[in-house]
N, CA, C, O and CB atoms as a CASP TS submission, in Angstrom:
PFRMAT TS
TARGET T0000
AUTHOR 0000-0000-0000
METHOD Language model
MODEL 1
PARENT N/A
ATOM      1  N   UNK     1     209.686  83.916 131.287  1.00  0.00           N
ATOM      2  CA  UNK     1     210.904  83.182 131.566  1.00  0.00           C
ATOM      3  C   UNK     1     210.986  81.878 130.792  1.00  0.00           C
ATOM      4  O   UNK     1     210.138  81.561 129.957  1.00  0.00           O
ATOM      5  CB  UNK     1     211.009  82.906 133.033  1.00  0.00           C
ATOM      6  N   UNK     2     212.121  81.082 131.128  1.00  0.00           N
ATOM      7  CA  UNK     2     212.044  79.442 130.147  1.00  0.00           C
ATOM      8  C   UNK     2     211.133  78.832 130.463  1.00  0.00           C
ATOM      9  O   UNK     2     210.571  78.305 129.502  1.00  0.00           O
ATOM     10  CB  UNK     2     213.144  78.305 130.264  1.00  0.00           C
ATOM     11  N   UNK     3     210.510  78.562 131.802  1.00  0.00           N
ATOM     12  CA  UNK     3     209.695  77.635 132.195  1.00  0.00           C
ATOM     13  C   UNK     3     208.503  78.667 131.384  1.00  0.00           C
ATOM     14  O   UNK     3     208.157  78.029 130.390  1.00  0.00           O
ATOM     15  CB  UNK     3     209.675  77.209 133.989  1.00  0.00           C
ATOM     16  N   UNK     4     208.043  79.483 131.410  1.00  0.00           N
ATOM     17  CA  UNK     4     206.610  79.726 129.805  1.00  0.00           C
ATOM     18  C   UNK     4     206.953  79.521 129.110  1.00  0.00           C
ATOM     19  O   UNK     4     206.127  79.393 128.206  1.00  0.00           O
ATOM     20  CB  UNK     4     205.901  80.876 129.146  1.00  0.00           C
ATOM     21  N   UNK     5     208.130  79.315 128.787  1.00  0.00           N
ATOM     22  CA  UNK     5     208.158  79.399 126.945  1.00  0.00           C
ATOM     23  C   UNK     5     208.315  77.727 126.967  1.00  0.00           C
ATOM     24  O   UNK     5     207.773  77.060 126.085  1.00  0.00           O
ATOM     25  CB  UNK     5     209.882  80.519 125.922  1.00  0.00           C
ATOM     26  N   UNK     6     209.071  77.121 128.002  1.00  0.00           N
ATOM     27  CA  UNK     6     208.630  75.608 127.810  1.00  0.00           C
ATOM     28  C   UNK     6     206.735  75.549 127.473  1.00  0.00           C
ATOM     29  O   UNK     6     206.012  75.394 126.490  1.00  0.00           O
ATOM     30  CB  UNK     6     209.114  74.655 129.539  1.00  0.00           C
ATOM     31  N   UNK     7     206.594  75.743 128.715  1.00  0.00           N
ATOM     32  CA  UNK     7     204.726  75.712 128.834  1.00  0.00           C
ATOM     33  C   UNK     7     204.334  76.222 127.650  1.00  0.00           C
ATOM     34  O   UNK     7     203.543  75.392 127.202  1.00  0.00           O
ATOM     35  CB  UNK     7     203.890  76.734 130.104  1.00  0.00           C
ATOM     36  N   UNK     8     204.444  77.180 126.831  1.00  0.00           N
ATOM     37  CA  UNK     8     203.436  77.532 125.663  1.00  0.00           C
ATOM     38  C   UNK     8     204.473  76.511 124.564  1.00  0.00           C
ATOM     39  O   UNK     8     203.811  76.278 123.552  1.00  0.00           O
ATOM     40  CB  UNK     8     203.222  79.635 125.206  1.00  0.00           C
ATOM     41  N   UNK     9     205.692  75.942 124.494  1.00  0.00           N
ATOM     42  CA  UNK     9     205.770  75.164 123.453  1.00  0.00           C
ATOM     43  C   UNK     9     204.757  73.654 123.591  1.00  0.00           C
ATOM     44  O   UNK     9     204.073  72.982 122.820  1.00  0.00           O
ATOM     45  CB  UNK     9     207.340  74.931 123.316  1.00  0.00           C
ATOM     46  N   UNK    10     205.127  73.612 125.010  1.00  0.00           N
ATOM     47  CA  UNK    10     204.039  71.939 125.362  1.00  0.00           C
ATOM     48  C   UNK    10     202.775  72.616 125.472  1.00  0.00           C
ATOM     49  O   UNK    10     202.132  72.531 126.518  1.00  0.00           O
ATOM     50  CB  UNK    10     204.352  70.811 127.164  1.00  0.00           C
ATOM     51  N   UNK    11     202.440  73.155 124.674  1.00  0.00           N
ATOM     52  CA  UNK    11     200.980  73.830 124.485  1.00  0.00           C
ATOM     53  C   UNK    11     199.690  73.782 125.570  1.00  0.00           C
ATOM     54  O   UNK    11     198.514  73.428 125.640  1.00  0.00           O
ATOM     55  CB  UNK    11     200.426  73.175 123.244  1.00  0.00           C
ATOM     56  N   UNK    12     200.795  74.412 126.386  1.00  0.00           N
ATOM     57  CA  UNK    12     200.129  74.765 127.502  1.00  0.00           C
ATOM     58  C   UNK    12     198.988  75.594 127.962  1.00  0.00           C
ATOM     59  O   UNK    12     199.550  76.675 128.141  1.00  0.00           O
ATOM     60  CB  UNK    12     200.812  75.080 127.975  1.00  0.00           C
ATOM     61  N   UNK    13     197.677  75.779 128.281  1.00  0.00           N
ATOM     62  CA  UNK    13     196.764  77.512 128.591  1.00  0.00           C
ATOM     63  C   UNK    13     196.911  77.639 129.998  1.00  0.00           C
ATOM     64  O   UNK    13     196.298  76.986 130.842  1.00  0.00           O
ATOM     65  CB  UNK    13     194.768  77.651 128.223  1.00  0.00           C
ATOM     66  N   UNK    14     198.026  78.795 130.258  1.00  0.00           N
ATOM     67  CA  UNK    14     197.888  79.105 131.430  1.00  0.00           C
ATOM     68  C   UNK    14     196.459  80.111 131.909  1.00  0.00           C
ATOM     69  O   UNK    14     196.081  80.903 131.045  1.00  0.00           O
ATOM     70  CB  UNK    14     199.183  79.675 131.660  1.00  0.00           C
ATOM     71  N   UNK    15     195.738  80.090 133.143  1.00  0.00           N
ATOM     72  CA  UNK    15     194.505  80.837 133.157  1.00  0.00           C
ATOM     73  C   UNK    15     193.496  80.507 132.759  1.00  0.00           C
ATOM     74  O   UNK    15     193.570  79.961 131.658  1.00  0.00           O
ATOM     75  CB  UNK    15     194.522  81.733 132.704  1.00  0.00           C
ATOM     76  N   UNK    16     191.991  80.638 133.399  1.00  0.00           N
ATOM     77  CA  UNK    16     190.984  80.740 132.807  1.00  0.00           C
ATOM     78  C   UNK    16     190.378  81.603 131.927  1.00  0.00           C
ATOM     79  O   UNK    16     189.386  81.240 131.296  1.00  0.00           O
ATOM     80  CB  UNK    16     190.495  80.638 133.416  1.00  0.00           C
ATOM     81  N   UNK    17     190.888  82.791 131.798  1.00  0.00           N
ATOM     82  CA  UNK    17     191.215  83.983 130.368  1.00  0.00           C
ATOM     83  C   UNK    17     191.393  82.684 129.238  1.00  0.00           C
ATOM     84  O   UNK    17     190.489  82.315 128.488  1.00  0.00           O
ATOM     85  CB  UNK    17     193.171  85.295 130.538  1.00  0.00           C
ATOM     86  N   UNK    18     192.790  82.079 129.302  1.00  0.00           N
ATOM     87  CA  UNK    18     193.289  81.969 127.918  1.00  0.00           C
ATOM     88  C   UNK    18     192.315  80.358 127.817  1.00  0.00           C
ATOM     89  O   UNK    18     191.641  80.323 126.787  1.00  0.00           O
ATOM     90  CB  UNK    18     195.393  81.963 127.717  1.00  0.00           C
ATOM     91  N   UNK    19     192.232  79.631 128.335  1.00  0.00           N
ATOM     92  CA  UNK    19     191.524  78.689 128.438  1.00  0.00           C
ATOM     93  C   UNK    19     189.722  79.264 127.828  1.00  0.00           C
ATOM     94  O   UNK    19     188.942  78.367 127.508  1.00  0.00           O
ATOM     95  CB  UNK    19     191.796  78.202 130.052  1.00  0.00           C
ATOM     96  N   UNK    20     189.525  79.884 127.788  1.00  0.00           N
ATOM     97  CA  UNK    20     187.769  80.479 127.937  1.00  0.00           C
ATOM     98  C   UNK    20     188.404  81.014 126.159  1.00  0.00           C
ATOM     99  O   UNK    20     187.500  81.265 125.362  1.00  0.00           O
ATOM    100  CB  UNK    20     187.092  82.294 129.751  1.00  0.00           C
ATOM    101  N   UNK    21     189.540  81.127 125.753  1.00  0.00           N
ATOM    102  CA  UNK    21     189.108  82.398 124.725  1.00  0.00           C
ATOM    103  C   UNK    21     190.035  80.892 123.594  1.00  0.00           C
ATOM    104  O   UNK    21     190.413  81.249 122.479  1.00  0.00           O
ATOM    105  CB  UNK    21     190.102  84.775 125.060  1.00  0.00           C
ATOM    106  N   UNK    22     190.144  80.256 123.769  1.00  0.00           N
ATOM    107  CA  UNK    22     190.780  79.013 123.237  1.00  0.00           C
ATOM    108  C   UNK    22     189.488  78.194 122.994  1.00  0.00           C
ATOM    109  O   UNK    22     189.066  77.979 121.857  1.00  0.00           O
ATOM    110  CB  UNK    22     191.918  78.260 124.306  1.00  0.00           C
ATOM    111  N   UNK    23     188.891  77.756 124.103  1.00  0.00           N
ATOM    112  CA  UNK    23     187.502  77.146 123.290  1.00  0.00           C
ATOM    113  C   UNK    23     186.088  78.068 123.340  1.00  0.00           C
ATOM    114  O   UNK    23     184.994  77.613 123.672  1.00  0.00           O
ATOM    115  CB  UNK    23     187.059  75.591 124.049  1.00  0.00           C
ATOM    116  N   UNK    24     186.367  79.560 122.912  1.00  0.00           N
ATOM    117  CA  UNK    24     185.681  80.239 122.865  1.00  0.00           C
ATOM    118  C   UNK    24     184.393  80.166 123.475  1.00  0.00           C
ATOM    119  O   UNK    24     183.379  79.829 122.862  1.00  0.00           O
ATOM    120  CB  UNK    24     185.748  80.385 121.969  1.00  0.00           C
ATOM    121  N   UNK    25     184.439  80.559 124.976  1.00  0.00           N
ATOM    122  CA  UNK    25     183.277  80.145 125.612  1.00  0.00           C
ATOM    123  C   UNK    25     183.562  81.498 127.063  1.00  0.00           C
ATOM    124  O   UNK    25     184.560  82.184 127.286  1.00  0.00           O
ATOM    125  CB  UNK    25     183.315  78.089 126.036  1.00  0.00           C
ATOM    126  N   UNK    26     182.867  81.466 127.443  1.00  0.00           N
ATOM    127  CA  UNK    26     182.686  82.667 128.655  1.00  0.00           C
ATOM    128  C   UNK    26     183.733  82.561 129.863  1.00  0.00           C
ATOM    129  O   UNK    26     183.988  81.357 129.825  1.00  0.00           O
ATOM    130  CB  UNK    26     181.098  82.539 129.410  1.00  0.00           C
ATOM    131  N   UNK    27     184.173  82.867 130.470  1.00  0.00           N
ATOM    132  CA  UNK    27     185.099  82.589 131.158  1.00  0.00           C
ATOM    133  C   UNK    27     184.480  81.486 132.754  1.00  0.00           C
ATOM    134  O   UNK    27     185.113  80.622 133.361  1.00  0.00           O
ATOM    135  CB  UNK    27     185.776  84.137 131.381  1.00  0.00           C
ATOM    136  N   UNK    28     182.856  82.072 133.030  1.00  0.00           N
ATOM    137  CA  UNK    28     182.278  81.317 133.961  1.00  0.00           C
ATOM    138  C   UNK    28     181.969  80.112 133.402  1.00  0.00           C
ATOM    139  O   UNK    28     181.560  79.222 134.148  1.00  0.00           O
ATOM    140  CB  UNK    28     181.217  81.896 134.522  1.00  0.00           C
ATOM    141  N   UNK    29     182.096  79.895 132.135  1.00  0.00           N
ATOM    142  CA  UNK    29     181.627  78.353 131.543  1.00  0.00           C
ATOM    143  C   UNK    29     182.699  77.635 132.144  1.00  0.00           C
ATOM    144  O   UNK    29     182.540  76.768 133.003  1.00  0.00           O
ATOM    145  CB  UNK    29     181.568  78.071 129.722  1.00  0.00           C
ATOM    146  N   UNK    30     183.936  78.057 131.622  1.00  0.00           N
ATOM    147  CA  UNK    30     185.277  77.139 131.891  1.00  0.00           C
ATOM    148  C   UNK    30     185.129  76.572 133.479  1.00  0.00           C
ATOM    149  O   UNK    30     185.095  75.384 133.799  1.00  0.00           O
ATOM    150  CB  UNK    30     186.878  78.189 131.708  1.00  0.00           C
ATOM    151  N   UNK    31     185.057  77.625 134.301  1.00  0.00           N
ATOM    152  CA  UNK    31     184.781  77.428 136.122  1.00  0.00           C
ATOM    153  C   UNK    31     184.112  76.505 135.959  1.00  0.00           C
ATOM    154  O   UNK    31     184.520  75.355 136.122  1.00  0.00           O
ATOM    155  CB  UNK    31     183.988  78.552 137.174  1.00  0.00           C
ATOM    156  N   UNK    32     182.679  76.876 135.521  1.00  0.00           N
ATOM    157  CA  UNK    32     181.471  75.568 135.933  1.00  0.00           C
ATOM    158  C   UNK    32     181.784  73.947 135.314  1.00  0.00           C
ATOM    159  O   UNK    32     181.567  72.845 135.817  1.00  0.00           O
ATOM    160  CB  UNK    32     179.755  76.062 135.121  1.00  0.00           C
ATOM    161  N   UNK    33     182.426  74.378 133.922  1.00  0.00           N
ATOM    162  CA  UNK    33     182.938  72.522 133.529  1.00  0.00           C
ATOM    163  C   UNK    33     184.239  72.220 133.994  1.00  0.00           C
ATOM    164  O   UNK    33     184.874  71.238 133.609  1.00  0.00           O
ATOM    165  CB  UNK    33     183.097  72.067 131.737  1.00  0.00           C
ATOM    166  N   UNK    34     184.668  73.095 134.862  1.00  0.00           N
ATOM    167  CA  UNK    34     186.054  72.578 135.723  1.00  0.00           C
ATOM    168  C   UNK    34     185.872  72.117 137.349  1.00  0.00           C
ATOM    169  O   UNK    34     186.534  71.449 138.144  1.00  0.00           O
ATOM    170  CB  UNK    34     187.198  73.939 135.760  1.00  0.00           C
ATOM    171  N   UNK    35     184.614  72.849 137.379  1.00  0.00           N
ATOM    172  CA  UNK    35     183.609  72.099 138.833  1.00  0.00           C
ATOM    173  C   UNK    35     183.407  70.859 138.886  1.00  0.00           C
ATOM    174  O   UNK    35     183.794  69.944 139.612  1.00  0.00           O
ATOM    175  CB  UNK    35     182.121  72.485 138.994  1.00  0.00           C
ATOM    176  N   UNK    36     182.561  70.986 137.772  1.00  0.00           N
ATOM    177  CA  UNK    36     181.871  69.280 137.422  1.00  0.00           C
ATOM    178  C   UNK    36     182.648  68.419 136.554  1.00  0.00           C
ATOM    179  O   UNK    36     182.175  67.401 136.049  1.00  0.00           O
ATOM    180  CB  UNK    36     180.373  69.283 136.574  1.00  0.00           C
ATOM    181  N   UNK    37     184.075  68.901 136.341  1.00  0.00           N
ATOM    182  CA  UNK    37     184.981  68.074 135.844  1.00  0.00           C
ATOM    183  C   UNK    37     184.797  67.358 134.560  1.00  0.00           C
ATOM    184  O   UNK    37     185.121  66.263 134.100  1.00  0.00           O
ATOM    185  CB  UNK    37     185.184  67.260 136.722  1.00  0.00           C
ATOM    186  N   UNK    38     184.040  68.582 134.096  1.00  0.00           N
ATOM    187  CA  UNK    38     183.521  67.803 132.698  1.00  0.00           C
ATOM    188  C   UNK    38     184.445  68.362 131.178  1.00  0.00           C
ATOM    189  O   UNK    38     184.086  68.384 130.001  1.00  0.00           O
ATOM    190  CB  UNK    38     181.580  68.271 132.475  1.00  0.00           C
ATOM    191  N   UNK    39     186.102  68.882 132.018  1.00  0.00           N
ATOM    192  CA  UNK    39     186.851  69.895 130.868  1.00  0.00           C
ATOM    193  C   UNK    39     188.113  69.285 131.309  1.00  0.00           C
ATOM    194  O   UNK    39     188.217  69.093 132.520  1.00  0.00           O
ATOM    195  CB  UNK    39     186.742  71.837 130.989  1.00  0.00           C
ATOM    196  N   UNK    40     189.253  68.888 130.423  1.00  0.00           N
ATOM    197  CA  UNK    40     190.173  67.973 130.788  1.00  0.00           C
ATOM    198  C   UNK    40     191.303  70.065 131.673  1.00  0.00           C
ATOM    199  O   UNK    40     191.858  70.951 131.022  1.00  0.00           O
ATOM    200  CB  UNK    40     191.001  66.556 128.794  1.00  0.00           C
ATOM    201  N   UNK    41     191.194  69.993 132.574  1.00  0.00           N
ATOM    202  CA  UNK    41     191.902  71.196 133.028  1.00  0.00           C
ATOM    203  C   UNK    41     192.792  70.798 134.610  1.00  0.00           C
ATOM    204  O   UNK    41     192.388  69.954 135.410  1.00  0.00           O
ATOM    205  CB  UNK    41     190.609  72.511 133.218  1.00  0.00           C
ATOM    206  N   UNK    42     193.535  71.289 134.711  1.00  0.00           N
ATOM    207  CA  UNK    42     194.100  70.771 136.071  1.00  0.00           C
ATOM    208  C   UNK    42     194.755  72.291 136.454  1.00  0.00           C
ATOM    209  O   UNK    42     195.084  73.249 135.755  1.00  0.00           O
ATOM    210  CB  UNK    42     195.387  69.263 135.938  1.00  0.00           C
ATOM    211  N   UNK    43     194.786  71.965 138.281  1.00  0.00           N
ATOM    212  CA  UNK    43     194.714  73.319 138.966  1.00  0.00           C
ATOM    213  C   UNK    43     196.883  73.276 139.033  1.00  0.00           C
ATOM    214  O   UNK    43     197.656  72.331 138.869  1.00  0.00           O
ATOM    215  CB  UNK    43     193.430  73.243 141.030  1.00  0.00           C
ATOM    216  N   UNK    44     197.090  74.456 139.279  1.00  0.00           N
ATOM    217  CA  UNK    44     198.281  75.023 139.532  1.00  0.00           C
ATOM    218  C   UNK    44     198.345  75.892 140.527  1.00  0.00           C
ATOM    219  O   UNK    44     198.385  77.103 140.311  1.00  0.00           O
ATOM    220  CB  UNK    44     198.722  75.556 138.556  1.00  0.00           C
ATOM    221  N   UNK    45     198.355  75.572 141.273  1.00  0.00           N
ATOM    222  CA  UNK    45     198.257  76.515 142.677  1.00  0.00           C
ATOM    223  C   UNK    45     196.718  76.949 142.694  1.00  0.00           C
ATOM    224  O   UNK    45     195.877  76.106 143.006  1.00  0.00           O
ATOM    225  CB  UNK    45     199.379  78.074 142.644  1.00  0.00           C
ATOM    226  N   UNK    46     196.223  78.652 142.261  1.00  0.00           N
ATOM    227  CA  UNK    46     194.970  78.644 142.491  1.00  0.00           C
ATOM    228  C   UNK    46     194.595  79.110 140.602  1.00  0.00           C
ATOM    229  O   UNK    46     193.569  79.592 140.121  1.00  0.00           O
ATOM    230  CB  UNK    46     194.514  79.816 143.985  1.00  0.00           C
ATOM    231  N   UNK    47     195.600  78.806 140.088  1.00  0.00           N
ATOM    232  CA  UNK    47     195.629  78.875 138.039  1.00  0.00           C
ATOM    233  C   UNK    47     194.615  77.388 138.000  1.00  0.00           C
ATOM    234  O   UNK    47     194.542  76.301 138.571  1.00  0.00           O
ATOM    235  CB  UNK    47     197.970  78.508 136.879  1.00  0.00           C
ATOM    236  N   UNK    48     194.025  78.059 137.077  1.00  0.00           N
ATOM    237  CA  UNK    48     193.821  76.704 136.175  1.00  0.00           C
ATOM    238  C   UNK    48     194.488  76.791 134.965  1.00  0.00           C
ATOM    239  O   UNK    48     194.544  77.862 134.360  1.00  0.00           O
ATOM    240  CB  UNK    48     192.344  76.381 135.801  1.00  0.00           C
ATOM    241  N   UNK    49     195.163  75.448 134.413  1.00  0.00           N
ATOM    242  CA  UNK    49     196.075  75.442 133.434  1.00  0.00           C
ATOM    243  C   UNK    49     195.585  74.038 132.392  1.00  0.00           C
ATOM    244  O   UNK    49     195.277  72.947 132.873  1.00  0.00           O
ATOM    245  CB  UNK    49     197.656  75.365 134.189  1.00  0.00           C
ATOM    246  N   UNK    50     195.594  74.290 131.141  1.00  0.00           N
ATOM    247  CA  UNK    50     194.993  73.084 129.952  1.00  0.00           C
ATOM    248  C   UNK    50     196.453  73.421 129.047  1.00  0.00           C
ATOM    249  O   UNK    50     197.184  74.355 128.718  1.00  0.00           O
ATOM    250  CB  UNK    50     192.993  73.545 128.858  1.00  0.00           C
ATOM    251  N   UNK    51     196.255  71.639 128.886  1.00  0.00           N
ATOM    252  CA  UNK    51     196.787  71.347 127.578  1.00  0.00           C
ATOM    253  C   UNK    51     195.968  71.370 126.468  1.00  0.00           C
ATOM    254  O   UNK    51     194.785  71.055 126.343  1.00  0.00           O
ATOM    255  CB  UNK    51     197.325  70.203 127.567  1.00  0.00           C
ATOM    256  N   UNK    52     197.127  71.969 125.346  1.00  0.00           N
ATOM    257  CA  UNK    52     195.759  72.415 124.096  1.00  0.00           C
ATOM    258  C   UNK    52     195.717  71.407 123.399  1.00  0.00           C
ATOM    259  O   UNK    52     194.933  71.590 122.467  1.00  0.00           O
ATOM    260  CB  UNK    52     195.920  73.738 122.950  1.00  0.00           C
ATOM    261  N   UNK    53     196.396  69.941 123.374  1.00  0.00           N
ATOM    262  CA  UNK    53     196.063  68.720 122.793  1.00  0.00           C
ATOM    263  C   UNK    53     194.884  68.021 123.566  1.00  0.00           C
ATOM    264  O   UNK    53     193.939  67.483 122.988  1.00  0.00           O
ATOM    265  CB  UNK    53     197.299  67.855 122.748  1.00  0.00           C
ATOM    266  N   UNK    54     195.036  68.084 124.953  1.00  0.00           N
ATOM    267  CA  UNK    54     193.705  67.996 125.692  1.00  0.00           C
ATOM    268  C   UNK    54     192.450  68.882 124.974  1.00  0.00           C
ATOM    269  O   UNK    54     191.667  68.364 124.178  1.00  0.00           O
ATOM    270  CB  UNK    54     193.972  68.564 127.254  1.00  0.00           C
ATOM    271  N   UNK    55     192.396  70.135 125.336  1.00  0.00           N
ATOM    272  CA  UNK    55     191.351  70.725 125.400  1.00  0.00           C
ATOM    273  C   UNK    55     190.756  70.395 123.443  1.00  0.00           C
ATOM    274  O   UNK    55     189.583  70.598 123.130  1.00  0.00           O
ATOM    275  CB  UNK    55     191.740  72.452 126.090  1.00  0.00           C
ATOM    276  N   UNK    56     191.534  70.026 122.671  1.00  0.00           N
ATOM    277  CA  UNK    56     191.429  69.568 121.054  1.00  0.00           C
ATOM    278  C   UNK    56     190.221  68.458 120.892  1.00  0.00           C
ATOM    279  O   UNK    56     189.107  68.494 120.368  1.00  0.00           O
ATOM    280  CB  UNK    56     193.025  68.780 120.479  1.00  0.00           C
ATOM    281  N   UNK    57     191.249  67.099 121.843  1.00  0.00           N
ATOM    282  CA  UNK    57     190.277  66.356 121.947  1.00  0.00           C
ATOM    283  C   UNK    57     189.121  66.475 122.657  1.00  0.00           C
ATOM    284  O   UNK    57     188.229  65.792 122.153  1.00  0.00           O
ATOM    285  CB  UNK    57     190.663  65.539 122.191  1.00  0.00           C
ATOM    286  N   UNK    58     188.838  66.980 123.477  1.00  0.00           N
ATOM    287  CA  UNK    58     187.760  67.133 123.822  1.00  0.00           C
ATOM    288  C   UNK    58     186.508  68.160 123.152  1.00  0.00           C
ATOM    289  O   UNK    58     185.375  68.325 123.603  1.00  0.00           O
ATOM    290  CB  UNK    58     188.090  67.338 124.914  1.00  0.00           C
ATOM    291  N   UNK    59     187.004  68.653 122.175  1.00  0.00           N
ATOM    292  CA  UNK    59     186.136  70.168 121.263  1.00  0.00           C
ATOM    293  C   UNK    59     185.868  68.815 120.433  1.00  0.00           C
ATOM    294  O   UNK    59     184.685  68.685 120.117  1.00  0.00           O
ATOM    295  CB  UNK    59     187.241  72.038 120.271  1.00  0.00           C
ATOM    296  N   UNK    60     186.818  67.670 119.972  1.00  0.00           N
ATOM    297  CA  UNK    60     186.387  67.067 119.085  1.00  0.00           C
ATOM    298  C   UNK    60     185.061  66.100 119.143  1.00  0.00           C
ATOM    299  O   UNK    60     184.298  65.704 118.262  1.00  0.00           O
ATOM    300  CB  UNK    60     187.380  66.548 118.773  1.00  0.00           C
ATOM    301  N   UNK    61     185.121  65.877 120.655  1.00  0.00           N
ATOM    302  CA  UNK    61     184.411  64.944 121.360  1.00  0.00           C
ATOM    303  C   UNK    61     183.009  65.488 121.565  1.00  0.00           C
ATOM    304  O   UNK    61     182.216  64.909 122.308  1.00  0.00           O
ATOM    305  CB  UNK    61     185.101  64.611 122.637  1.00  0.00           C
ATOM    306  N   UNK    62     182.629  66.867 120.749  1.00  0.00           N
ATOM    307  CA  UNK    62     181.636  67.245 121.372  1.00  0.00           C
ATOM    308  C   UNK    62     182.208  68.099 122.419  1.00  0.00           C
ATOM    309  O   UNK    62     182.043  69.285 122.134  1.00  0.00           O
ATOM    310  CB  UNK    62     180.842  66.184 121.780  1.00  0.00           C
ATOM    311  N   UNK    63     182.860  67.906 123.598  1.00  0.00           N
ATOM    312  CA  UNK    63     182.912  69.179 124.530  1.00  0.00           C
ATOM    313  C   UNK    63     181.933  69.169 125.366  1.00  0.00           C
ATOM    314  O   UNK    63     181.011  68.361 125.469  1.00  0.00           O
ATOM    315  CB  UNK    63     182.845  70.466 123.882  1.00  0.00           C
ATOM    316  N   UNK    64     182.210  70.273 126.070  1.00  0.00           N
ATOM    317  CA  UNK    64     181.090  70.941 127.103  1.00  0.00           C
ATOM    318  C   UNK    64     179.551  70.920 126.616  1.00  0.00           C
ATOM    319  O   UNK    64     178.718  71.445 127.355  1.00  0.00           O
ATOM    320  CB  UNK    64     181.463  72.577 127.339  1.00  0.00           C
ATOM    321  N   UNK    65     179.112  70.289 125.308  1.00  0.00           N
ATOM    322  CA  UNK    65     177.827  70.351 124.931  1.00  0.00           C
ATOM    323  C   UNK    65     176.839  69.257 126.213  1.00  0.00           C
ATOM    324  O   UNK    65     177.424  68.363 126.825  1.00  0.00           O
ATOM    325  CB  UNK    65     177.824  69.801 123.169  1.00  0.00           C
ATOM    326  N   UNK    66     176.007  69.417 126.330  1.00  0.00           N
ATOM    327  CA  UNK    66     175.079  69.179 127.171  1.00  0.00           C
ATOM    328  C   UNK    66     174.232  68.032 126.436  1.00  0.00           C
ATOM    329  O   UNK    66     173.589  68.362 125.439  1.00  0.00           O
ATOM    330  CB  UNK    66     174.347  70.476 127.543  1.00  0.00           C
ATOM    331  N   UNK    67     174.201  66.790 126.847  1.00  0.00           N
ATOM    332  CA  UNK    67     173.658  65.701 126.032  1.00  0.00           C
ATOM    333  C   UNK    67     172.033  65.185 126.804  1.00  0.00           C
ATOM    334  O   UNK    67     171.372  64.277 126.301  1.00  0.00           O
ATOM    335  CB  UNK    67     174.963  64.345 126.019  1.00  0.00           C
TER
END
């Protein structure tokens, strides 16, 4: 409908599918750094949903790497 096609123009990832295959990582990774809040992601009912200018900067930042 409009409201996705708004959401994928404001480069939206609806799901932990599209979120996991965007910063190419397992789909339980995304869960566990959305636990510990260590992945810029915010909930939508029981969706998790990323912005892909978010999730950018943060791949740039290093990311989910473990320091």
């Amino acid at each position: 409908g409009e409201r996705a096609e708004r959401q994928a123009k404001d480069g939206w990832l609806r799901g932990a599918d599209r979120i996991a295959a965007y910063i190419d990582a397992p789909r339980s990774r995304v869960y566990a750094l959305a636990s510990a809040r260590r992945i810029p992601v915010h909930r939508d009912g029981s969706a998790l949903i990323a912005r892909r200018s978010e999730l950018d900067r943060w791949l740039l930042q290093g990311g989910g790497l473990r320091t």
